[in-house]
C-alpha positions in Angstrom: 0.0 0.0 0.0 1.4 3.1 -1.0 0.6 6.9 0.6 -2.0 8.9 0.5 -1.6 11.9 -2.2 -3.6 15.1 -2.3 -5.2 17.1 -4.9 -2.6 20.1 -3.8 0.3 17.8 -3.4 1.4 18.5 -7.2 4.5 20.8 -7.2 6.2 18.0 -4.7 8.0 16.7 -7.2 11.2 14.9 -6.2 13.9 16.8 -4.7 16.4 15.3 -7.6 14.1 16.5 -10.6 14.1 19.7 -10.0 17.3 19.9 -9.0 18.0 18.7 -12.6 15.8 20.9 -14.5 17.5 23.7 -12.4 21.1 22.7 -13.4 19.7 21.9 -17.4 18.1 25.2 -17.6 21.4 26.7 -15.9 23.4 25.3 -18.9 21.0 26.6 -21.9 23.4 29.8 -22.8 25.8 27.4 -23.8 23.0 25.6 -26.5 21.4 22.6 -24.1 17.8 23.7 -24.7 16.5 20.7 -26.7 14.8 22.2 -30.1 11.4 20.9 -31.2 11.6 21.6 -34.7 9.5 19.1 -37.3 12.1 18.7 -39.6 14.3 17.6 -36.6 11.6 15.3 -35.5 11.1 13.2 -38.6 14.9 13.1 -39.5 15.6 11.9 -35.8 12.8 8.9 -37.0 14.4 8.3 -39.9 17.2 8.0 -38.9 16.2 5.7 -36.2 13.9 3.0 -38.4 15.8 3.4 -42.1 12.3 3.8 -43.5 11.4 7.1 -45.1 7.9 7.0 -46.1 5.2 8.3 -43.7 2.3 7.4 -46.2 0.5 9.1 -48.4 -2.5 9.9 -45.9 0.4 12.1 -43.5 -1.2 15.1 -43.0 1.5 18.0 -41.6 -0.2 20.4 -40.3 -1.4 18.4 -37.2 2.5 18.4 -35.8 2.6 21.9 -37.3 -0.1 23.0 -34.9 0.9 21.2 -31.9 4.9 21.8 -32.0 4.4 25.6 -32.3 1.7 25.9 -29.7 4.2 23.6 -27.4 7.6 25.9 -28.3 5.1 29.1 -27.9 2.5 28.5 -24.9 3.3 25.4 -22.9 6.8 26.7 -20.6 8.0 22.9 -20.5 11.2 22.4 -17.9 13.9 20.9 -19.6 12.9 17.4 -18.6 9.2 18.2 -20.6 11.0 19.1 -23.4 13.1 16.2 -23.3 10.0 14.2 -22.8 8.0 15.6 -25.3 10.9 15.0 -28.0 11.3 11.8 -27.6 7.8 10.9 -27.5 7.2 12.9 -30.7 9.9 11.5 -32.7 8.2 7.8 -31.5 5.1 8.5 -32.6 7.1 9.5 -36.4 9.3 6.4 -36.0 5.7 3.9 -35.6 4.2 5.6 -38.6 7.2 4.8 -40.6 7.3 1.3 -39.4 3.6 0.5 -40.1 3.5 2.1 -43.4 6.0 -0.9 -44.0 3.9 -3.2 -43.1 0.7 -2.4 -44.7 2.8 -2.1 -48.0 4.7 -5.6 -47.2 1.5 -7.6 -45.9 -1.6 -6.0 -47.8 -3.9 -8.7 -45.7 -3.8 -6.8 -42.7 -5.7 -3.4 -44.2 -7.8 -6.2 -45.6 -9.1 -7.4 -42.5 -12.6 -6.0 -41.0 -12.2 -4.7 -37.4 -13.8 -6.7 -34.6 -16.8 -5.5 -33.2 -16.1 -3.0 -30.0 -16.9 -2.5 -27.1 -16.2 1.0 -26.5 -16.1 2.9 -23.0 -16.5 6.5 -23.5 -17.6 8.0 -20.5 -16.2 11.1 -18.6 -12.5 10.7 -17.1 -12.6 9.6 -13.1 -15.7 7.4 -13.8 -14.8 3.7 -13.5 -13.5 3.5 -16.9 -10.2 1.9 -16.6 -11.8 -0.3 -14.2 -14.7 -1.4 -16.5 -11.9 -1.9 -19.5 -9.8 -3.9 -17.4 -12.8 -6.3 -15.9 -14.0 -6.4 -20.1 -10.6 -7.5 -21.1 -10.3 -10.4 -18.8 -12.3 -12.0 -21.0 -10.6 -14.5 -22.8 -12.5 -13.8 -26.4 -11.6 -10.3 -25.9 -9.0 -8.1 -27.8 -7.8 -4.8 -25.4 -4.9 -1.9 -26.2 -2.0 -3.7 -23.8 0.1 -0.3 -22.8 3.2 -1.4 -24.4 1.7 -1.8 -28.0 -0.4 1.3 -27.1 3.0 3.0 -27.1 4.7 1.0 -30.0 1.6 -0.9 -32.2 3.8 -1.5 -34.6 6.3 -4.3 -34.7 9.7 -3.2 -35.6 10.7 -3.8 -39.1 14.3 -4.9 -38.2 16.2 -6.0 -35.5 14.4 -7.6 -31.7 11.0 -6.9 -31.1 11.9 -4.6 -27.9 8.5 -2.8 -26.9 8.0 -4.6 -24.1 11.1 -3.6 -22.8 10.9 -0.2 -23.4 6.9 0.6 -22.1 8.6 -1.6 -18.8 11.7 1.2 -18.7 9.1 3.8 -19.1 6.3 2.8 -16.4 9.7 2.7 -14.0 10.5 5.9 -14.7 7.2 7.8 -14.2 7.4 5.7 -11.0 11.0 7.8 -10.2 9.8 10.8 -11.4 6.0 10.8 -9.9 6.2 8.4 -7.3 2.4 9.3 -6.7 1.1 9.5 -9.8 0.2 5.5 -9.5 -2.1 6.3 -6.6 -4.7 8.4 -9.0 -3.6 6.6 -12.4 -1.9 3.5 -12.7 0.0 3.2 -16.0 1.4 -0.6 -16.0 3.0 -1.8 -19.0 1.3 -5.0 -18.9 -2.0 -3.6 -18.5 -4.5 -2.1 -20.7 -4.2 1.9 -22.1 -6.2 3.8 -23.8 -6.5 3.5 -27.8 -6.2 7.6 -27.9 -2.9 7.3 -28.0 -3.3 5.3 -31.2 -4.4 8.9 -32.6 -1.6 10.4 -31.1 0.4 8.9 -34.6 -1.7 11.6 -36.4 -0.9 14.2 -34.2 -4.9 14.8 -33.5 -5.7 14.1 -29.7 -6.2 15.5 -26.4 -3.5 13.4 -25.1 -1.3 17.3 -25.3 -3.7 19.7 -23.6 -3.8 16.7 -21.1 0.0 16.8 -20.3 0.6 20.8 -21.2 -0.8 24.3 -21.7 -1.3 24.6 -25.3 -4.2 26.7 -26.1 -4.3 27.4 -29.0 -3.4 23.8 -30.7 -6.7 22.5 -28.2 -8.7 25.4 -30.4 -7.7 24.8 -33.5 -8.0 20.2 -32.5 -11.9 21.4 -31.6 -12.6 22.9 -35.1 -11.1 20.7 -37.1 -12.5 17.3 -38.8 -11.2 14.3 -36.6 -11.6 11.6 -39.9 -8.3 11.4 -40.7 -7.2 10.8 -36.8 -10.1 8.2 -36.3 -9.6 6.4 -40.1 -6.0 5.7 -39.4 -6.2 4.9 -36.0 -8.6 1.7 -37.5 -5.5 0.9 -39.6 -3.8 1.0 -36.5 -6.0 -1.4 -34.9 -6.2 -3.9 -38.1 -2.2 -3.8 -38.0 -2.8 -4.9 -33.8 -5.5 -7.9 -34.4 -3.5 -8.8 -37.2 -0.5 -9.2 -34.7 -2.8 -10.9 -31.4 -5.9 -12.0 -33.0 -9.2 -12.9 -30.9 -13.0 -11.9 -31.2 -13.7 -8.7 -30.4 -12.4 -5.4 -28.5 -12.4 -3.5 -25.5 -11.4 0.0 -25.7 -12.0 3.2 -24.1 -11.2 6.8 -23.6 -13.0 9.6 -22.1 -11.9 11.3 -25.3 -14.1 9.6 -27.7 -17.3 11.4 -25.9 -16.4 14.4 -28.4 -16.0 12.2 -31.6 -18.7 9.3 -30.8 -20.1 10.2 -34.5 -16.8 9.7 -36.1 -16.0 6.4 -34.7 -19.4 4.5 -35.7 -18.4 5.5 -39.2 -14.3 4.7 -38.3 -14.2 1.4 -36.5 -17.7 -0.3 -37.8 -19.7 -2.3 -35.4 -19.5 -0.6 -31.9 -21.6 -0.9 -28.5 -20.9 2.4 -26.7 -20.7 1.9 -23.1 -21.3 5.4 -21.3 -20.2 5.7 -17.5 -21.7 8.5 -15.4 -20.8 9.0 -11.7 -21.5 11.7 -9.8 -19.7 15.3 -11.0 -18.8 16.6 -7.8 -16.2 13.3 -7.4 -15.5 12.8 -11.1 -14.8 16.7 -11.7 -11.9 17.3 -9.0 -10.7 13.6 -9.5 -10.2 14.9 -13.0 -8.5 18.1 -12.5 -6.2 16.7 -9.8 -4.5 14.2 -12.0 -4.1 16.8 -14.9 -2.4 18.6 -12.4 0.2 15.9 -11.1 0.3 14.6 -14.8 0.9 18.4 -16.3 3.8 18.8 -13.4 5.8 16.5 -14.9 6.1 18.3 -18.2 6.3 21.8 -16.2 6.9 23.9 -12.9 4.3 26.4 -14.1 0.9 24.6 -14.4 -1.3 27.2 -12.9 -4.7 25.4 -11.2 -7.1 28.4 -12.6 -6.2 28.0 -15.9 -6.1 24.4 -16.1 -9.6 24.1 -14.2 -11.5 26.8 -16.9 -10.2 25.2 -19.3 -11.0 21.6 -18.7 -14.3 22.4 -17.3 -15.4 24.1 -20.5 -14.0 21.3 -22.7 -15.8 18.6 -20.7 -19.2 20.4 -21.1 -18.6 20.3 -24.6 -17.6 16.5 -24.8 -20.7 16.0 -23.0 -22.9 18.3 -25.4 -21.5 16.4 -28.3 -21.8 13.4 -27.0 -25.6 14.1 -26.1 -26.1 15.4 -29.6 -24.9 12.1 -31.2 -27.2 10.0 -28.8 -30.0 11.7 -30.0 -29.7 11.5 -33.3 -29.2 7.7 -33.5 -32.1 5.7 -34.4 -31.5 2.1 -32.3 -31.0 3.5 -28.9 -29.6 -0.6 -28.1 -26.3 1.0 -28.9 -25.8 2.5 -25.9 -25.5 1.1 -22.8 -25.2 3.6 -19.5 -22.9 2.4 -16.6 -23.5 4.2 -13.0 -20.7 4.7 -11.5 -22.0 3.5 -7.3 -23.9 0.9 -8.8 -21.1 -0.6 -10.6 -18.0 -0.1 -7.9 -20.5 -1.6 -5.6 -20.9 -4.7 -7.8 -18.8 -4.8 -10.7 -19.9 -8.8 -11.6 -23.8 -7.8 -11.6 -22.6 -4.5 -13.7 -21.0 -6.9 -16.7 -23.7 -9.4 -16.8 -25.7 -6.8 -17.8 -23.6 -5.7 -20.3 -23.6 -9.1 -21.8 -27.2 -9.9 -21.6 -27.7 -6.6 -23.8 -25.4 -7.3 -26.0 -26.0 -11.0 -26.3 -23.0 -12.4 -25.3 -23.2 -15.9 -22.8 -21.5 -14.8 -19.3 -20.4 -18.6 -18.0 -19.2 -19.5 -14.8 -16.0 -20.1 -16.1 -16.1 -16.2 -17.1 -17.5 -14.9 -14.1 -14.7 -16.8 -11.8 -12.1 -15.2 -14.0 -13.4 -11.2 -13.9 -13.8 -11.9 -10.4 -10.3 -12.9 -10.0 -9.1 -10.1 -11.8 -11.3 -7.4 -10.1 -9.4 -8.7 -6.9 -6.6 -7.9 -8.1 -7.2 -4.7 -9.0 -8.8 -3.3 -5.7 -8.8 0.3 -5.4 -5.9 1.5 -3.0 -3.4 -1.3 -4.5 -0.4 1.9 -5.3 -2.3 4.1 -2.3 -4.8 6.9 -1.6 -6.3 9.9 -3.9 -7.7 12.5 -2.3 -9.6 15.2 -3.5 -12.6 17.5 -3.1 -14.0 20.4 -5.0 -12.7 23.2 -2.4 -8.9 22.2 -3.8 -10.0 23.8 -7.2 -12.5 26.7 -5.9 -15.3 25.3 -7.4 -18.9 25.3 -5.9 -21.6 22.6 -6.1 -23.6 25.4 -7.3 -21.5 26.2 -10.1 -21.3 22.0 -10.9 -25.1 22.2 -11.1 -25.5 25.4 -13.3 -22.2 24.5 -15.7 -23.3 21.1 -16.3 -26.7 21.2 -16.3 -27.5 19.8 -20.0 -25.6 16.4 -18.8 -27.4 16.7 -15.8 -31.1 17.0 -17.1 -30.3 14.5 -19.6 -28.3 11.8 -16.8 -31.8 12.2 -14.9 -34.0 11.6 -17.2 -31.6 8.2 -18.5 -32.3 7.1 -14.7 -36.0 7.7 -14.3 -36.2 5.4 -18.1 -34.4 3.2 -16.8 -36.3 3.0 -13.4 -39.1 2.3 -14.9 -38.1 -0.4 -17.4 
């Protein structure tokens, strides 16, 4: 059992990380600041894989967008930028690397994607859990972390992405040694698929991790397609390399392009958790503010908070707006949040017997096992309240009050069912 961490416990960062961003930052006269520069980026991953093309579907202005706003708005400490380089070049290196492979094995873009079931429900409300109980399944297909980092194979030498997403959960461990207790980020276990949109440089995975404004404005106005259609190559390329039956996926993300994945990834069951937004609101913001300190010493609470509660009111508005407008309302299913911490077993059954799968015993013993496992507490405690952010339940109610009005009236349907 690990500590308890607090919502205002995320400029503690270790005494030898800062002292090392002090001393880098000390040494940029002499030419240490690391440049994000695109040309860099993709002659770094060339280098790196010997492969040159990134596919005719590469769309530039994505990194464009993002690598300015970064340089210009997000004040990254020298181990951000460091970061942030490295994980950019990455992302060029496995779009290289699975260009190869769709040109050298054709079958795997001829494959259909399995069906999906995909979480997509407000961050903080049981989603990991849910995704992780799913996945236990043994007919199931889930985003493992270490291909969500590297889902390509490498087209040369060991396959060593295990290795590597192992070396990188140890050193978020160093670096945030509470991070674990409000997000766990194992390499064995299972990630979210937005980072398989990250290769097109169109998520929320960067105003997530760092202040960058004006790249979040510009993500909100333009058409995801090309994000989401490339991401289901992605996925083809991952079946292709693990096969099974069907998958499990989820990000909170997805709320805001619901529309553009039915028409992406084919036949999908959207499973939408709802908890209560007084808990799932500060929850929220207190992990973007450990995760954010990590990239920088100057992530200011205020802005983060406007900012995230304006773009979670709109996920919700889209997300709304897509519901009503589908015709089979079967293709949704709602999770409550107390209902299903309370009894996560009961919870999936359900899920199954809308869906039409066969829950055996066999099944049940094994997502019992594995929600055992799994128990909350198991790296420590999170704690968190509104009053750590300045926010009123009054202001919950009135800011939210389209999810709220429409949560409500989900429960009183289903109360009467």
């Amino acid at each position: 059992m690990g500590s308890t961490i607090y919502a205002s416990d995320f400029r503690k960062m270790p005494v030898w990380f800062n002292g090392l961003n002090k001393a880098w930052k000390f040494t940029y006269p002499l030419g240490s600041k690391i440049k994000l520069e695109k040309d860099d980026l993709i002659r770094s991953a060339r280098q790196s894989t010997g492969l040159n093309d990134l596919g005719k579907d590469f769309w530039d202005e994505p990194l464009d967008r993002l690598i300015q706003s970064v340089n210009e708005e997000a004040k990254l400490h020298p181990v951000g930028r460091f970061i942030t380089k490295q994980r950019l070049v990455n992302l060029l290196s496995t779009r290289l690397q699975a260009e190869w492979w769709f040109r050298e094995k054709p079958d795997i873009l001829d494959q259909s994607i399995y069906p999906v079931f995909m979480i997509a429900g407000l961050q903080r409300t049981g989603t990991t859990k849910l995704q992780r109980l799913l996945s236990a399944d043994p007919d199931s297909r889930s985003l493992l972390s270490w291909e969500a980092l590297n889902p390509s194979p490498p087209v040369r030498g060991k396959d060593k992405r295990i290795a590597f997403a192992k070396t990188s959960e140890k050193a978020l461990k160093y670096m945030a040694p509470g991070f674990f207790a409000i997000h766990p980020v194992e390499h064995q276990a299972q990630e979210e698929d937005i980072l398989l949109l990250d290769v097109s440089f169109m998520s929320t995975t960067p105003e997530a991790t760092m202040h960058v404004p004006s790249y979040a404005s510009w993500l909100e106005e333009t058409d995801q397609s090309p994000a989401y259609f490339y991401g289901a190559k992605l996925l083809k390329l991952l079946q292709w390399q693990r096969p099974s039956k069907y998958w499990v996926l989820k990000s909170p993300h997805h709320l805001e392009f619901l529309e553009v994945i039915d028409k992406a990834y084919g036949n999908v069951h959207f499973l939408w958790t709802h908890r209560d937004l007084e808990d799932c609101i500060p929850s929220f913001l207190s992990m973007l503010a450990h995760g954010q300190s990590i990239f920088s010493d100057k992530v200011s609470i205020d802005v983060l908070k406007k900012h995230w509660m304006n773009k979670t009111k709109y996920m919700l508005q889209k997300a709304i707006k897509f519901r009503r407008s589908l015709d089979d309302p079967g293709k949704f299913t709602d999770i409550q949040y107390d209902k299903f911490i309370a009894d996560p077993i009961k919870t999936l059954k359900d899920i199954y017997f809308r869906t039409g799968r066969t829950m055996d015993q066999r099944i049940e013993d094994q997502l019992a096992s594995v929600d055992r496992k799994n128990s909350k507490g198991k790296y420590g405690s999170h704690k968190y309240n509104l009053n750590d952010f300045g926010i009123s339940r009054q202001t919950i109610s009135i800011h939210y009050s389209e999810y709220l009005g429409y949560i409500n009236k989900l429960k009183d349907s289903s109360n009467h069912e």
